[in-house]
N, CA, C and O atoms as a MOPAC input file, in Angstrom:
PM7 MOZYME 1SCF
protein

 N     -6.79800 1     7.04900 1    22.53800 1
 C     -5.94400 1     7.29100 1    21.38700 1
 C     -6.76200 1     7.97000 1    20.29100 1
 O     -7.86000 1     7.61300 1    19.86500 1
 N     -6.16600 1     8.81300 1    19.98900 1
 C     -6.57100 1     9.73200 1    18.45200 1
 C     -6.37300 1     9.27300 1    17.18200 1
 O     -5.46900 1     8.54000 1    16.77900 1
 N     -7.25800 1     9.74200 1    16.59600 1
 C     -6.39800 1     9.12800 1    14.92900 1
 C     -5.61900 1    10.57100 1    14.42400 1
 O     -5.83000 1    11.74700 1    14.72000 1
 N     -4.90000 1    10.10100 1    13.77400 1
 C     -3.84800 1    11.09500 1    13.08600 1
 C     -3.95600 1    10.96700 1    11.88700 1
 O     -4.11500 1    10.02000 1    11.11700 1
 N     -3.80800 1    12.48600 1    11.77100 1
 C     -4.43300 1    13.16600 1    10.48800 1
 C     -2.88300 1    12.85500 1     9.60700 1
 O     -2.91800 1    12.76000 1     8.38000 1
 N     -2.03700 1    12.76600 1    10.09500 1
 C     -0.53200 1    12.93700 1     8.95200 1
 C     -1.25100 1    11.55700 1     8.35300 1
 O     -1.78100 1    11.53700 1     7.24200 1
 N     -1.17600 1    10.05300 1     9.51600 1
 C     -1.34700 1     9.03100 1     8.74900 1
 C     -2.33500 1     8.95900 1     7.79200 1
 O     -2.22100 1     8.20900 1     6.82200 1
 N     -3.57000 1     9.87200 1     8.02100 1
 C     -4.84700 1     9.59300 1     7.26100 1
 C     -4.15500 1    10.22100 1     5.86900 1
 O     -4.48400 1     9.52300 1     4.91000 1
 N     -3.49200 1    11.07800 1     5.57500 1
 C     -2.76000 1    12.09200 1     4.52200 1
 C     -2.07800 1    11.14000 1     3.99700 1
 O     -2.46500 1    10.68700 1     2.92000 1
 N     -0.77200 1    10.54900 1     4.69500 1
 C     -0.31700 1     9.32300 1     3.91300 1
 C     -1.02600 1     8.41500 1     3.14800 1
 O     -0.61600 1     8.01000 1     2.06000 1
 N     -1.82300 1     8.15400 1     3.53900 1
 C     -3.00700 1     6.53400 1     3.45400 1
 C     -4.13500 1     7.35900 1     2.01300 1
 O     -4.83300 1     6.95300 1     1.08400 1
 N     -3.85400 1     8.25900 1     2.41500 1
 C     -4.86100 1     9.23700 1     1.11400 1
 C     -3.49000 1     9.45200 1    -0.28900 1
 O     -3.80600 1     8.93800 1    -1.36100 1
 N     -2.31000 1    10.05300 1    -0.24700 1
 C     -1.32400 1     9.80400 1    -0.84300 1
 C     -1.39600 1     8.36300 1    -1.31000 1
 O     -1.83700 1     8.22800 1    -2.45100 1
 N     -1.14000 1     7.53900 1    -0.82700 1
 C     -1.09500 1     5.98800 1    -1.41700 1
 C     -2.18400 1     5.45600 1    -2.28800 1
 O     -2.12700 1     4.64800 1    -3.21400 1
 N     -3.18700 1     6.10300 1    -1.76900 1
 C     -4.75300 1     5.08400 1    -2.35600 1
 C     -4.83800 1     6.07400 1    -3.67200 1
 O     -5.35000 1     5.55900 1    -4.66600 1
 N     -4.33600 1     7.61300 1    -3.79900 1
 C     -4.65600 1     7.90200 1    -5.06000 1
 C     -3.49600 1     7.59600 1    -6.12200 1
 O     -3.60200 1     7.33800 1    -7.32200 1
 N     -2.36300 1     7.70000 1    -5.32200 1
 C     -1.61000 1     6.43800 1    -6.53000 1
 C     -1.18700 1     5.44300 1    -6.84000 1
 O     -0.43900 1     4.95500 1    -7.68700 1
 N     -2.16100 1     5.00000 1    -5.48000 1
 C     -2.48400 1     3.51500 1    -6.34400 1
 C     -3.94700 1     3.27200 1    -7.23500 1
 O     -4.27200 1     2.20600 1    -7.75700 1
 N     -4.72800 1     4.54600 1    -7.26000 1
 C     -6.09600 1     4.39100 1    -8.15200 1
 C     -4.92300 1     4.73500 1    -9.26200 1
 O     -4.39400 1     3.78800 1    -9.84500 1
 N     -4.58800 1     5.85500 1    -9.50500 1
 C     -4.44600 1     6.06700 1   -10.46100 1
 C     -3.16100 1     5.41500 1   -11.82700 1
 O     -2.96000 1     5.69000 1   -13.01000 1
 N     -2.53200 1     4.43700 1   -10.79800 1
 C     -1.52200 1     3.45100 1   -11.60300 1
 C     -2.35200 1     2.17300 1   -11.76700 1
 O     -1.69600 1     1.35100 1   -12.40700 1
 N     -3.51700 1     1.72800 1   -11.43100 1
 C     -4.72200 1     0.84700 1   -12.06100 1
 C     -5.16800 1     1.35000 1   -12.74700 1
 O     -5.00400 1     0.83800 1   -13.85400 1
 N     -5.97700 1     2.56100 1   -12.75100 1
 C     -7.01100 1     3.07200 1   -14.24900 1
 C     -5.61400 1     3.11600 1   -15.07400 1
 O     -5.92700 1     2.54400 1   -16.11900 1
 N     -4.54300 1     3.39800 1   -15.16200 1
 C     -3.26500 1     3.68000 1   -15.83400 1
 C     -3.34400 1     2.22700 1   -16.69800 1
 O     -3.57900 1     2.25400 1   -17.90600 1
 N     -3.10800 1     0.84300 1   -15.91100 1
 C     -2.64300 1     0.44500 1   -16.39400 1
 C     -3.96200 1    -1.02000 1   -17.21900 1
 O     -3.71400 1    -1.99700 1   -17.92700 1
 N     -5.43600 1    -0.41300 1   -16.59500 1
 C     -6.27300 1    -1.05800 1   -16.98400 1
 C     -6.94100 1    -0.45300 1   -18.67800 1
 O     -7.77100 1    -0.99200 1   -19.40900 1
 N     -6.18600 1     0.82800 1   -18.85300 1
 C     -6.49100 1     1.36700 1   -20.11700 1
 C     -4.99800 1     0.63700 1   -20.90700 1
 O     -4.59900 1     0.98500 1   -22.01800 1
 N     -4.66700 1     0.10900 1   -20.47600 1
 C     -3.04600 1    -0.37300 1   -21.56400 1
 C     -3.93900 1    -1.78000 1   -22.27300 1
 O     -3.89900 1    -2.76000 1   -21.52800 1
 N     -4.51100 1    -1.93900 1   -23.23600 1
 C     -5.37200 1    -2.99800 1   -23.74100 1
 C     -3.99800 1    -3.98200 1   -24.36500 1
 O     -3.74700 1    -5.15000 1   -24.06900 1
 N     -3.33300 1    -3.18400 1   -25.19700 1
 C     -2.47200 1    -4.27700 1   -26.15100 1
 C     -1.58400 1    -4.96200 1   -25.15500 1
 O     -1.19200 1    -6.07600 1   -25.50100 1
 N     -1.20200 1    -4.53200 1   -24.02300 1
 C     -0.08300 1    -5.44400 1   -23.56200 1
 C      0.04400 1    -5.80600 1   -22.23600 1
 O      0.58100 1    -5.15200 1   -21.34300 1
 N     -0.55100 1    -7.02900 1   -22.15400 1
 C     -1.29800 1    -7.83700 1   -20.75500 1
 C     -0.30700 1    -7.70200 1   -19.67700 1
 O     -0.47600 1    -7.31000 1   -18.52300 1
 N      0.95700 1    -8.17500 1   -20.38500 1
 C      2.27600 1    -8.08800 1   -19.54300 1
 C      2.51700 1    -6.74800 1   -18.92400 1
 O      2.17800 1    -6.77300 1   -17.74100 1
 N      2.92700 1    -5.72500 1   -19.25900 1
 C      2.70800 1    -4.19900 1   -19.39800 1
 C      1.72700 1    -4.17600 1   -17.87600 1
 O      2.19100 1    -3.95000 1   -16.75800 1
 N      0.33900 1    -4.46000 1   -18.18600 1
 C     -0.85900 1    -4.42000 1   -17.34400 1
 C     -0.62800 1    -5.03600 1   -15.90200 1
 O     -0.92600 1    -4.39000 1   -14.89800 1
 N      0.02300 1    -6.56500 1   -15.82500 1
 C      0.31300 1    -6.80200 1   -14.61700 1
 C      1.17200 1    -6.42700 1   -13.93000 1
 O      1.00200 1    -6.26200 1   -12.72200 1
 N      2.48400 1    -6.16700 1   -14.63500 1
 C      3.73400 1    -5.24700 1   -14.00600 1
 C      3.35800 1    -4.09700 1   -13.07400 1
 O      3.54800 1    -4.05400 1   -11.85800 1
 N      2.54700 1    -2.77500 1   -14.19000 1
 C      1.88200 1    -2.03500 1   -13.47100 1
 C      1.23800 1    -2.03700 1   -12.35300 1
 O      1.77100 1    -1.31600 1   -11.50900 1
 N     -0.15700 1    -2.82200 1   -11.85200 1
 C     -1.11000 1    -3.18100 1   -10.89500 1
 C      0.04700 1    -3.92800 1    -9.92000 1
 O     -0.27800 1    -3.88400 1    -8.73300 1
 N      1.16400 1    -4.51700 1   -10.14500 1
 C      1.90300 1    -5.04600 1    -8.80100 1
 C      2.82800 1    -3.79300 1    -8.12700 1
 O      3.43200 1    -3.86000 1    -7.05700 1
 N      2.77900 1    -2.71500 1    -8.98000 1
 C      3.72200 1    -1.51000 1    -8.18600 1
 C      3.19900 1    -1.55300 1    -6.75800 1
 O      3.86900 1    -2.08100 1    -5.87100 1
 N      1.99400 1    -0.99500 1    -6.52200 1
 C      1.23800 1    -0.84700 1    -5.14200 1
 C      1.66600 1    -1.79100 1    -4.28000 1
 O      1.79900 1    -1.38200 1    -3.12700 1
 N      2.01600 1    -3.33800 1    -4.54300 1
 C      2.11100 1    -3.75900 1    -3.15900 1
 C      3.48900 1    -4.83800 1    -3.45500 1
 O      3.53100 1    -6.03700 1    -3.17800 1
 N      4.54800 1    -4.02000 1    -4.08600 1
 C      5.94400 1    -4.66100 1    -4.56000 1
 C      6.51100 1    -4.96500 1    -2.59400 1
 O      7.15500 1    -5.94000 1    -2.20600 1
 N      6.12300 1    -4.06600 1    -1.91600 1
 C      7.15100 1    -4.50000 1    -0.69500 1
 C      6.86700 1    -5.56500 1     0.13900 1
 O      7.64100 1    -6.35300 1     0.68300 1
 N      5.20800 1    -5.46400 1     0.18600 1
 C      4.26500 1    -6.65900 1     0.68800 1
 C      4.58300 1    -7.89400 1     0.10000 1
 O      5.01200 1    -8.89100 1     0.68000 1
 N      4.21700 1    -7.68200 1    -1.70700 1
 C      5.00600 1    -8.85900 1    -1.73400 1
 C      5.95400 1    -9.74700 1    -1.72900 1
 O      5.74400 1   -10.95900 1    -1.77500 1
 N      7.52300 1    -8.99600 1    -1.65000 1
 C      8.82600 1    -9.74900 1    -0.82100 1
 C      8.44300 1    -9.73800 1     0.20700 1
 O      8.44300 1   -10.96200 1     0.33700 1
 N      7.96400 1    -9.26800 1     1.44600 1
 C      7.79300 1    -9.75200 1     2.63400 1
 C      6.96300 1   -10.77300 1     3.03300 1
 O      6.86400 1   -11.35600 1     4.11200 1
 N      6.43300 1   -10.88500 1     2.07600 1
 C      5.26100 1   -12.26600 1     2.16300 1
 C      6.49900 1   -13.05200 1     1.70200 1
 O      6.85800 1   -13.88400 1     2.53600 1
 N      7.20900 1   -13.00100 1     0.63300 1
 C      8.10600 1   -13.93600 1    -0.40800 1
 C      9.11000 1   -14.67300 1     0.77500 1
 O      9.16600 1   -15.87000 1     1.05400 1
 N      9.88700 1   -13.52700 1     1.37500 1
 C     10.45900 1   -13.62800 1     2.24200 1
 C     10.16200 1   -14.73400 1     3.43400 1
 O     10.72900 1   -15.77100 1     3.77800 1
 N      9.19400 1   -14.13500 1     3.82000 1
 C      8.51100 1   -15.02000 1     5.33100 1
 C      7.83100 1   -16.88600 1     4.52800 1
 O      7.57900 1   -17.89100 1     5.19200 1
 N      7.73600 1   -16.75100 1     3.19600 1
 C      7.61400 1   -17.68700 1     2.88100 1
 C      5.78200 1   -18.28400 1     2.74900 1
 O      5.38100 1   -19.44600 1     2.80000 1
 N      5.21800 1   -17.39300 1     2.62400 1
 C      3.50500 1   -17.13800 1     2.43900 1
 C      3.03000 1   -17.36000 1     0.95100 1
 O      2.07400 1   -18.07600 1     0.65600 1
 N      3.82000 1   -16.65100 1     0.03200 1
 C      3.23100 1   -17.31100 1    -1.34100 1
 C      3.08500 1   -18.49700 1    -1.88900 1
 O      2.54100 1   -18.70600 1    -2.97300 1
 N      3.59900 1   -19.36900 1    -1.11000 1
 C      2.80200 1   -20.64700 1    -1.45900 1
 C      1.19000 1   -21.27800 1    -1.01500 1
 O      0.40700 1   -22.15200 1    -1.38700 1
 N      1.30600 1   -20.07800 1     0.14700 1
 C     -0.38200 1   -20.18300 1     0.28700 1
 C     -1.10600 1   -19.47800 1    -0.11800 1
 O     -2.32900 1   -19.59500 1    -0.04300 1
 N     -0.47700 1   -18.56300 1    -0.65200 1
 C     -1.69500 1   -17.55400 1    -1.68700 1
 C     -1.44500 1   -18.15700 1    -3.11200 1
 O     -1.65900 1   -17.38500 1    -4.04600 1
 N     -1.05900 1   -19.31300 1    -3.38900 1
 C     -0.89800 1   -19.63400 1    -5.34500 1
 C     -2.12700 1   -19.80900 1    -5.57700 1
 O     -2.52200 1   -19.22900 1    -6.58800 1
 N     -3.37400 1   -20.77600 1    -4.65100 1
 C     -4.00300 1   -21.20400 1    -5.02800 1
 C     -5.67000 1   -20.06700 1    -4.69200 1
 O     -6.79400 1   -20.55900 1    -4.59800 1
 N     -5.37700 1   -18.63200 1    -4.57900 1
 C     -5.92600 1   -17.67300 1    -4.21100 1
 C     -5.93500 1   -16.79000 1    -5.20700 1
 O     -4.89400 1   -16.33100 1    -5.67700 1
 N     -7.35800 1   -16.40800 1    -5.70400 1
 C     -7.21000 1   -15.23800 1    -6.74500 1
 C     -6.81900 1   -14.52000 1    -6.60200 1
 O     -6.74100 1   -13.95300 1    -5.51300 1
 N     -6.14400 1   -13.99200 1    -8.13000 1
 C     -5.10200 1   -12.68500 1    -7.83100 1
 C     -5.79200 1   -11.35200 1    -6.97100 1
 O     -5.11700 1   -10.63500 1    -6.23100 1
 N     -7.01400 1   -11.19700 1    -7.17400 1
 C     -7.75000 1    -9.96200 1    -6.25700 1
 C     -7.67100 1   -10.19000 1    -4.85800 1
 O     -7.38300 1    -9.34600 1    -4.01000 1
 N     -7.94000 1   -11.36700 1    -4.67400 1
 C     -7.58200 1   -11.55600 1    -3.35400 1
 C     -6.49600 1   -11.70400 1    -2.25000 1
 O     -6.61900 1   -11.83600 1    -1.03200 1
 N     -5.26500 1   -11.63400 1    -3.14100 1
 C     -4.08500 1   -12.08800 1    -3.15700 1
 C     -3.56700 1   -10.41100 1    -2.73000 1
 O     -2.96400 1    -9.88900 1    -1.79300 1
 N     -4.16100 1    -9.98700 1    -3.94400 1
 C     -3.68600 1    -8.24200 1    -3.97000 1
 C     -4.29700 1    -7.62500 1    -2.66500 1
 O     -3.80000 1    -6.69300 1    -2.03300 1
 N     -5.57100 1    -8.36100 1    -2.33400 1
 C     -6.37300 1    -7.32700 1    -0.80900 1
 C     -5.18600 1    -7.90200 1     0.33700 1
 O     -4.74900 1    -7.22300 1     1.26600 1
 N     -4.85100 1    -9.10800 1     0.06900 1
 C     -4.14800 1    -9.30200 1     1.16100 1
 C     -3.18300 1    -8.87800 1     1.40100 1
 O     -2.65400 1    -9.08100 1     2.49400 1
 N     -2.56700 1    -8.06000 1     0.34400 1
 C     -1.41900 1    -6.93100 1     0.53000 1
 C     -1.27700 1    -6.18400 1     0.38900 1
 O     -0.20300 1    -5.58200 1     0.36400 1
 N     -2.66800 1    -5.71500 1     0.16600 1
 C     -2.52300 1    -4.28700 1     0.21000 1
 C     -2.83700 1    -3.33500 1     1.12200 1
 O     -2.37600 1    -2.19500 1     1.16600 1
 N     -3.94600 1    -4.02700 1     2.13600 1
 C     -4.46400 1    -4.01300 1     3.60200 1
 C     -3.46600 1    -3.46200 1     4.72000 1
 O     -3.66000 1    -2.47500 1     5.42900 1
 N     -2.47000 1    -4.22100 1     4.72600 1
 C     -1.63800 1    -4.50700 1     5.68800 1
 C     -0.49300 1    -3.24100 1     5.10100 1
 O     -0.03600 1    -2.52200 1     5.98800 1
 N     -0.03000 1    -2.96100 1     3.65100 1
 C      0.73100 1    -1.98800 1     3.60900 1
 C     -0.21900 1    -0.54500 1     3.45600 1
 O      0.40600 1     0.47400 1     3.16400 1
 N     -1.52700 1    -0.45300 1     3.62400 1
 C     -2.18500 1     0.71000 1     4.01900 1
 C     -1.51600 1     0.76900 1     5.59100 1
 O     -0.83200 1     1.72700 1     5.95200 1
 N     -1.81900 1    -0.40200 1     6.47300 1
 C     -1.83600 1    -0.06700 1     8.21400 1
 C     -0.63800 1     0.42200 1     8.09100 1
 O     -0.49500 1     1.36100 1     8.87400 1
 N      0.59100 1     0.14700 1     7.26300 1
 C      2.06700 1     0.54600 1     7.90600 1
 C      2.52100 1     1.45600 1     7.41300 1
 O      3.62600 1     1.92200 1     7.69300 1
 N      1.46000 1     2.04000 1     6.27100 1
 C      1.94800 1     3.59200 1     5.52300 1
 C      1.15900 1     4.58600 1     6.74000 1
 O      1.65200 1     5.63000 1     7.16600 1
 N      0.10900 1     4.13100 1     7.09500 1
 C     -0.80300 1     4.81500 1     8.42000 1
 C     -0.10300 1     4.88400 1    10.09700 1
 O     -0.17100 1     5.67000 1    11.04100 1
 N      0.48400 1     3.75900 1     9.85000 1
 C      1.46100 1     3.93000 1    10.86600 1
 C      3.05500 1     4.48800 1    10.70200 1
 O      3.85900 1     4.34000 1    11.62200 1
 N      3.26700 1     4.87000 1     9.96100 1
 C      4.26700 1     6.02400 1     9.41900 1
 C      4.20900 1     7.22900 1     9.35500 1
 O      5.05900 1     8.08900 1     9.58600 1
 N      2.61800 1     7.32100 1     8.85800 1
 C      2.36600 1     8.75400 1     8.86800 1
 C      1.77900 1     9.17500 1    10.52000 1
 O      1.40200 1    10.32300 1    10.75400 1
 N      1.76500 1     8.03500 1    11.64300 1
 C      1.02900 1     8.38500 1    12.89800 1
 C      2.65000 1     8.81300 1    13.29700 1
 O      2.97800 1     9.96100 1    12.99500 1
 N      3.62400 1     7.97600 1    13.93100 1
 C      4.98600 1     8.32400 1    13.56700 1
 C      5.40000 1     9.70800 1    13.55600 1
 O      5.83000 1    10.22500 1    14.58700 1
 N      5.29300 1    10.43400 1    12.32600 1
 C      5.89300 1    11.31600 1    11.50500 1
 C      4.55600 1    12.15500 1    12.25400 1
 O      5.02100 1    13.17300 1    12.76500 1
 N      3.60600 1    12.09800 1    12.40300 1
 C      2.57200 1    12.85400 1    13.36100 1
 C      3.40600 1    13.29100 1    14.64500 1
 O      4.04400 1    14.32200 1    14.85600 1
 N      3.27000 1    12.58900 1    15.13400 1
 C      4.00000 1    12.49800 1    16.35400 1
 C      5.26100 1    13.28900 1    17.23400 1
 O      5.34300 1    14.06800 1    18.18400 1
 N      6.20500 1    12.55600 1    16.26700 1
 C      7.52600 1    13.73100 1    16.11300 1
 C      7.13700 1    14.64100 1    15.57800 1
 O      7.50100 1    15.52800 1    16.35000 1
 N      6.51900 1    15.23600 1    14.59100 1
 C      6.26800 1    16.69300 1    14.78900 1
 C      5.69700 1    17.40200 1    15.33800 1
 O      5.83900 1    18.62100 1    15.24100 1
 N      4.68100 1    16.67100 1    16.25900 1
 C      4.01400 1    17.20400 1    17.45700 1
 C      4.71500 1    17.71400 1    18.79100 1
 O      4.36700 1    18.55900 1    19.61500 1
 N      5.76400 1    16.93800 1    18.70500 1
 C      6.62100 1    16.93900 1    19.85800 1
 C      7.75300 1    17.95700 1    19.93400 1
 O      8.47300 1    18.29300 1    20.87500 1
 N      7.68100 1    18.43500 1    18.37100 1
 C      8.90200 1    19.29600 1    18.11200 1
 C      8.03100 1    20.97800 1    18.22100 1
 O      8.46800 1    22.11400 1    18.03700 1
 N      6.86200 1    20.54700 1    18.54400 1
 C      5.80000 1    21.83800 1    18.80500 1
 C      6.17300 1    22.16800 1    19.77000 1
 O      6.35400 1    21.31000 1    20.63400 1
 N      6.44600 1    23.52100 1    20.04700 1
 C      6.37800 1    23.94800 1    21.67900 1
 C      4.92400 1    24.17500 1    22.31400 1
 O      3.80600 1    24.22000 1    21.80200 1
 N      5.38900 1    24.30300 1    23.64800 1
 C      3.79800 1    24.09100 1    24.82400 1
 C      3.62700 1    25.50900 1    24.68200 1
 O      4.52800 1    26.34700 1    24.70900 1
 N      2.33200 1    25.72100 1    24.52000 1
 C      2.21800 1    26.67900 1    25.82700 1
 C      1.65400 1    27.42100 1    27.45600 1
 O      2.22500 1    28.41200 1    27.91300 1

């Protein structure tokens, strides 16, 4: 198996906006609230699906950094596996020759 370059493109798409909605929201000094809203954009789907499946009660007692790697990990693999996906089918829509 190959790695795919679409997913690596996706996974590069994601990580720069998710750098850049942290430096965003780590320069917001006056308003803490403001600050955490922001930093949870990146992994809003991870965390209903954790919510969902019923997991945040085992991450309460887990720092928030750690809390955040643990979801943010797993929605890198499935933005990477979207973009392998979307690789794929358009590979297929290539003709031979």
């Amino acid at each position: 198996m190959r790695l795919s370059r679409t997913g690596f493109a996706f996974c590069a798409m994601y990580l720069s906006a998710s750098i850049a909605i942290w430096t965003y929201a780590s320069s917001i000094a006056a308003d803490p609230k403001g600050t955490f809203v922001l930093m949870q954009i990146p992994i809003v789907f991870a965390h209903a699906a954790a919510w969902k499946l019923g997991l945040l009660p085992l991450m309460a007692s887990l720092p928030n950094m750690v809390v955040w790697a643990l979801l943010f990990l797993p929605t890198l693999a499935a933005i990477y596996s979207i973009g392998w996906a979307v690789g794929l089918f358009f590979e297929a829509l290539r003709p031979r020759a």
